[in-house]
N, C-alpha and C positions, 0 to 999 in steps of 0.2 A: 488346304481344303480344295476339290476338287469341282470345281464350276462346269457347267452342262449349259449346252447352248440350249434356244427353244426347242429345235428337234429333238435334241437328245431327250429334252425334258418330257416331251408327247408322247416320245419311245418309252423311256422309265414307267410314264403314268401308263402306259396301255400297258405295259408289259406286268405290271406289281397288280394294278386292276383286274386283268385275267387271273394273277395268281391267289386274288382276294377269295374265291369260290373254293370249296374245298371238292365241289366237283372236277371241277376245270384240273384242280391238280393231282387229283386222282387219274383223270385223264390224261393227261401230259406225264407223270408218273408209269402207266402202261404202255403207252408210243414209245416212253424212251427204251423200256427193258424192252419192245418187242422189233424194235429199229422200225417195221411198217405194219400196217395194220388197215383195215377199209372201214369207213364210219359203220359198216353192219355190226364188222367183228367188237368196235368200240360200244356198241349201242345193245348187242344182245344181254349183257348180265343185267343191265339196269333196265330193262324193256321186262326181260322173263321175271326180273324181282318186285316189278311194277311200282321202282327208284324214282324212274322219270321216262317220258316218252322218247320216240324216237325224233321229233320234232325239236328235243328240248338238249338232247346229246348233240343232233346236227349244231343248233344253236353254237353249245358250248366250244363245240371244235369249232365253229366259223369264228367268235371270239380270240380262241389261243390263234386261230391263223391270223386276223389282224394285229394283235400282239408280235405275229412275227417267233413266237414259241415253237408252231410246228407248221410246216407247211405239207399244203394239200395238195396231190394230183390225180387230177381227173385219167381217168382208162372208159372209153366208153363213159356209159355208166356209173361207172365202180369212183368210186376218191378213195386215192391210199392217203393216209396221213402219217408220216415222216416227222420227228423231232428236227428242230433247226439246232445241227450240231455247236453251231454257236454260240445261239443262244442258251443253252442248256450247257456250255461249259463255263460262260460268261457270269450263270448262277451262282455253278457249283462254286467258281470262284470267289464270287458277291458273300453266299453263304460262310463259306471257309473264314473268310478274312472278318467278320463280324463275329462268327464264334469264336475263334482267336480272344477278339478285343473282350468279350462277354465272358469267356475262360478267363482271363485278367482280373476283372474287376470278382470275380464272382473270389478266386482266388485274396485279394487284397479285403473283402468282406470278411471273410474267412481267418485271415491273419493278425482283422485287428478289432475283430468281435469281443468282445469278452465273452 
């Protein structure tokens, strides 16, 4: 079993908390296929769909950046936001290895069903 010190643990909880919103992951979902992106171009579909405001998008990305998901840089005015390559393979990985275990069992159900 794999024990986390308290940080680790503050990290995990901000990081899975961010991912609890299915905004937030629809957002971090377009950062990563677009590599950079400026909170406009993040905030325009759901502003014209009137999804959510642009106040509430800024929100969501300042969220994933305290998570440490994606990081922000300011240009002027402008913030690009950038996937934290890291983190986002750190997932993929998290992901992979729990579908694995979940293909196992889902398998083992499967073989001794009647």
């Amino acid at each position: 079993m794999v024990k986390y010190s308290k940080k680790q643990n503050v990290y995990l909880d901000q990081m899975f908390g961010a991912l609890s919103d299915e905004k937030r992951r629809q957002i971090l979902e377009k950062v990563t296929k677009a590599k950079r992106l400026t909170v406009s171009e993040i905030a325009k579909p759901y502003v014209r769909e009137k999804v959510m405001s642009f106040p509430a998008v800024s929100k969501h990305i300042k969220i994933l950046g305290q998570s440490n998901l994606i990081r922000i840089e300011a240009k002027g005015r402008t913030k690009i936001v950038m996937a934290n390559p890291g983190a986002v393979k750190w997932l993929g990985n998290f992901f992979n290895f729990y579908n694995k275990k979940l293909d196992g069992v889902e398998k083992y159900l499967k073989e001794t069903t009647p």
